[in-house]
C-alpha positions as CSV (number, residue, x, y, z in Angstrom):
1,X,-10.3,-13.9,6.7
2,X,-13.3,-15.2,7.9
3,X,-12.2,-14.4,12.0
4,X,-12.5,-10.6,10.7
5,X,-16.3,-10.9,10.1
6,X,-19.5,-12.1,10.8
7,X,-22.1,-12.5,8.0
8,X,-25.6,-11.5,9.2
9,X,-28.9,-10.7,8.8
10,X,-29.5,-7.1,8.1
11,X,-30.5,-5.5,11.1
12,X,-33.0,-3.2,10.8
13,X,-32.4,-0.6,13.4
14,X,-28.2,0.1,12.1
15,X,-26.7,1.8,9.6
16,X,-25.5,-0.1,6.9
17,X,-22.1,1.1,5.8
18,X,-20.8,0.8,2.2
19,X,-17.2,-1.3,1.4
20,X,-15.6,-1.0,-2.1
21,X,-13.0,-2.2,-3.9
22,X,-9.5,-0.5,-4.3
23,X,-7.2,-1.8,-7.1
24,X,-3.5,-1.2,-7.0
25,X,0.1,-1.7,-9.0
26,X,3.5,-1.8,-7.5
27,X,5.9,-0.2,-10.0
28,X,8.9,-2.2,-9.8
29,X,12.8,-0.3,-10.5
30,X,12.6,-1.1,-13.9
31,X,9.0,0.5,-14.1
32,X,7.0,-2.6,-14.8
33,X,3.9,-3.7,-12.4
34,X,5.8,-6.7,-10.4
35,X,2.4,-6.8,-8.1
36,X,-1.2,-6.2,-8.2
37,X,-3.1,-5.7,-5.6
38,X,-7.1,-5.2,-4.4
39,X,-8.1,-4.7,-1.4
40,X,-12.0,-3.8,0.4
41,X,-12.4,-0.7,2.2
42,X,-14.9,0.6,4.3
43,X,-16.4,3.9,3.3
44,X,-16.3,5.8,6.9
45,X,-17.4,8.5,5.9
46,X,-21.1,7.6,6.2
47,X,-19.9,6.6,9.6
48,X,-21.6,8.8,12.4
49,X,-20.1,10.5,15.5
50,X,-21.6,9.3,18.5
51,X,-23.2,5.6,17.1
52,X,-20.5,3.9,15.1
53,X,-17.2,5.6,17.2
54,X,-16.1,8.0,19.4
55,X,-12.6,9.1,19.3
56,X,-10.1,9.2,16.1
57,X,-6.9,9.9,17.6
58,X,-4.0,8.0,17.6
59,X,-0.7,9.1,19.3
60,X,2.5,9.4,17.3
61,X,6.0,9.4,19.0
62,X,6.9,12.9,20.1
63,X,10.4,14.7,18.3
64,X,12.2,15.0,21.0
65,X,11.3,11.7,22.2
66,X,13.1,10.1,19.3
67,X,15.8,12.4,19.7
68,X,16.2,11.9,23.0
69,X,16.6,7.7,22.9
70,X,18.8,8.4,19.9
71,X,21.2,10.1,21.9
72,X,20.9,8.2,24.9
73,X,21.3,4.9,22.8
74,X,24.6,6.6,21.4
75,X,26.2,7.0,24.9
76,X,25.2,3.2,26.0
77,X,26.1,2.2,22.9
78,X,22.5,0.5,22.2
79,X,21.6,-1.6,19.0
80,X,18.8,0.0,17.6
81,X,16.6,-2.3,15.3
82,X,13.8,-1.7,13.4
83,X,10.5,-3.9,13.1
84,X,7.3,-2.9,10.4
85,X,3.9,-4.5,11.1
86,X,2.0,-5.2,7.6
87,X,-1.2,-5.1,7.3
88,X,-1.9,-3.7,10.8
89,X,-5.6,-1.9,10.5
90,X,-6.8,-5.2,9.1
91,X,-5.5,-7.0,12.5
92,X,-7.3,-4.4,15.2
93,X,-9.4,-5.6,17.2
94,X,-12.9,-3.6,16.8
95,X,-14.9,-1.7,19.4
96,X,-18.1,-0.6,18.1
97,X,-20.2,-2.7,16.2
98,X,-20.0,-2.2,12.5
99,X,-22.1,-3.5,9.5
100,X,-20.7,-3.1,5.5
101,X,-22.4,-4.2,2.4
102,X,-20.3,-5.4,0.0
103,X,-19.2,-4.8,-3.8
104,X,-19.8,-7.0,-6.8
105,X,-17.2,-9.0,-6.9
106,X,-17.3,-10.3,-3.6
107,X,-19.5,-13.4,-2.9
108,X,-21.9,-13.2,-0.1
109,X,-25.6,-14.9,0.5
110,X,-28.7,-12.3,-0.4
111,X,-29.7,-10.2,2.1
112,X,-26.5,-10.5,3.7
113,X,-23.9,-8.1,5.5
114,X,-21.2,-8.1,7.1
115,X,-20.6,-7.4,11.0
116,X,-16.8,-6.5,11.2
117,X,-14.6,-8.3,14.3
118,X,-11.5,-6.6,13.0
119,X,-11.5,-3.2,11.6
120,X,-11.1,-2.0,8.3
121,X,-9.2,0.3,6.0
122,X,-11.4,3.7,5.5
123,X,-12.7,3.6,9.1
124,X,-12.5,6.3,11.4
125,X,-11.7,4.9,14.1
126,X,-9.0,2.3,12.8
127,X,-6.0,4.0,13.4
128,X,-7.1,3.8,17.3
129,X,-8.3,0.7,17.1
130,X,-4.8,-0.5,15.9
131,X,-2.6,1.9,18.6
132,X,-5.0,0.1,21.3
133,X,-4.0,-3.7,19.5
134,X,-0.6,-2.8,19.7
135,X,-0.5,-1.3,23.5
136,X,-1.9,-4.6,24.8
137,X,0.3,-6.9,23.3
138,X,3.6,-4.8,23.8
139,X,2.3,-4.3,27.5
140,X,1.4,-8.4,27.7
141,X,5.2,-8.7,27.1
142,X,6.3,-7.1,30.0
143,X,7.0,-3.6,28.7
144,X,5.9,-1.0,30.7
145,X,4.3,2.5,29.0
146,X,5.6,5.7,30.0
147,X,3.3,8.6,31.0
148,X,4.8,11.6,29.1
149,X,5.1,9.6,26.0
150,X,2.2,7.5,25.2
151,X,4.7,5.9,22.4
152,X,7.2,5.0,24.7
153,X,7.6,1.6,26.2
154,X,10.4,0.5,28.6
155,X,11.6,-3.0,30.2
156,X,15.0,-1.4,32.0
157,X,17.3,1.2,31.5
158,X,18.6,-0.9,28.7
159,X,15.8,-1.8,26.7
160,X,13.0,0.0,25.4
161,X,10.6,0.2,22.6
162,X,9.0,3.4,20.4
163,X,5.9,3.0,18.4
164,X,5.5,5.4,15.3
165,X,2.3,3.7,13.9
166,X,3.1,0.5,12.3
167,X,7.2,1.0,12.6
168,X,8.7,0.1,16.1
169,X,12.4,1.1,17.0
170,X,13.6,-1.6,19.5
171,X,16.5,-0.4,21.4
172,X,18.8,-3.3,23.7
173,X,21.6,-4.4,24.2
174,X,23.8,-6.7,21.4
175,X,23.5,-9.9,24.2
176,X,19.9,-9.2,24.4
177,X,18.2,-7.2,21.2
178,X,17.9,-10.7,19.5
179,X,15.5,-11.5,22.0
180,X,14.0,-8.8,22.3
181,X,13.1,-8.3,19.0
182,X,11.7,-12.3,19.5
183,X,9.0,-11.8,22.0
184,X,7.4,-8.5,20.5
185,X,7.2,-10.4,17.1
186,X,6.2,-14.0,19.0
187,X,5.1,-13.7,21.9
188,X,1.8,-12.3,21.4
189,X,1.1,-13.8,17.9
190,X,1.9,-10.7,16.1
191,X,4.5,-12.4,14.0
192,X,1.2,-14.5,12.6
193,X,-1.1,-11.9,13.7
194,X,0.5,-8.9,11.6
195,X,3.2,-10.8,9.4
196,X,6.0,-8.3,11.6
197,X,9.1,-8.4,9.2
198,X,12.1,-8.1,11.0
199,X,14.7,-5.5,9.3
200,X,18.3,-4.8,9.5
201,X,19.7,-3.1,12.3
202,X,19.5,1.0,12.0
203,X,22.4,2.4,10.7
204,X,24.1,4.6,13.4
205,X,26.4,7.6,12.4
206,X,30.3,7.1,14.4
C-alpha cells in the first residue's frame, strides 16, 4: 500500500483534500453477507479545475465498434476471451500532485497527510488516470492503437484487443489467444499490478 502514497508535511500553500471511509456487504445467493468490505476514498469534490486536474474524460469503446469485431470475429472464426482488471483506479498512476487527510481509523503521525502516487476512488480525474495506465502497458506489448477508436488496439488482422473500462475483450486465434491473453496479464505486471482475473471464453451464438 505504502508505493500508493507519500506521508508528508502539510504544505502550506495546497489544498488539503478530505478521504473517508466507505463500508460495504456482499450479499451472497442465499442472502447472507459472505464479505465485508472498507475501502478510503478521496472526496473530489473539493477538488478544483485548473490546480488539482484538468481533464475528466475517459473513452469508452464505440457501438458499432463492438459490433463490428463481433462480426468480423464470426467470419474468422476468432476466440473471443474476456479479461476484468480489479481494483484498477487504485493501480493509476497519478498526474497531479494530490494531498488527503485522513479518517479516524486510519493511523497516521500528527500533522501528517498524505501525497497520493496512485490515484484514488472519488477523484476526478481517476478514470483518466487509469485509461492512460492501461494504454501504456497494452501499447508496451506491442499492440498498436487505432485512430478512430481510441478503445481499439490491434497486433494483426488476427488479433486485437477492446477496452471497455476495466473489461478487455481479447480476440485471436485458438493457436494463439492463450498467449495472448498471457502477455496483457504478464507482461507488464498487470497480473500483480491489477490482480487481472482471467475468465472463460465468451460464449458465441452458431
Amino acid at each position: 500500500m505504502k508505493r500508493r502514497f507519500i506521508e508528508v508535511e502539510v504544505p502550506p500553500d495546497k489544498c488539503i483534500h478530505e478521504g473517508c471511509l466507505v463500508f460495504s456487504e456482499k450479499i451472497g445467493l442465499d442472502g447472507e453477507v459472505v464479505k465485508k468490505k472498507v475501502r478510503l476514498v478521496a472526496k473530489g469534490y473539493t477538488e478544483i479545475w485548473g490546480e488539482d486536474y484538468w481533464n475528466t474524460y475517459s473513452p469508452t469503446l464505440g457501438r458499432d465498434s463492438l459490433l463490428s469485431l463481433l462480426a468480423y470475429a464470426a467470419v474468422q472464426d476468432l476466440e473471443i476471451h474476456q479479461m476484468d482488471a480489479v481494483a484498477t483506479y487504485l493501480n493509476s498512476d497519478l498526474t497531479e500532485e494530490i494531498y488527503i487527510s485522513l479518517p479516524k481509523g486510519v493511523l497516521i503521525h500528527s500533522g501528517k497527510v498524505w501525497r497520493l502516487k496512485k490515484a484514488l476512488y472519488g477523484l476526478k480525474q481517476a478514470g483518466l488516470e487509469w485509461y492512460r495506465t492501461l494504454r501504456s502497458h497494452i501499447k508496451s506489448v506491442g499492440y498498436v492503437q487505432l485512430g478512430y477508436d481510441p478503445c481499439l488496439y490491434v497486433r494483426d488482422s488476427d488479433h486485437f484487443t477492446v477496452v471497455y473500462v476495466d473489461d478487455l475483450l481479447v480476440f485471436g486465434t485458438k493457436q494463439r489467444i492463450a498467449k495472448e491473453k498471457k502477455e496483457l496479464a504478464s507482461v507488464g505486471r498487470i497480473m500483480i499490478r491489477y490482480r487481472t482475473r482471467l475468465l472463460s471464453p465468451v460464449q458465441r451464438a452458431r
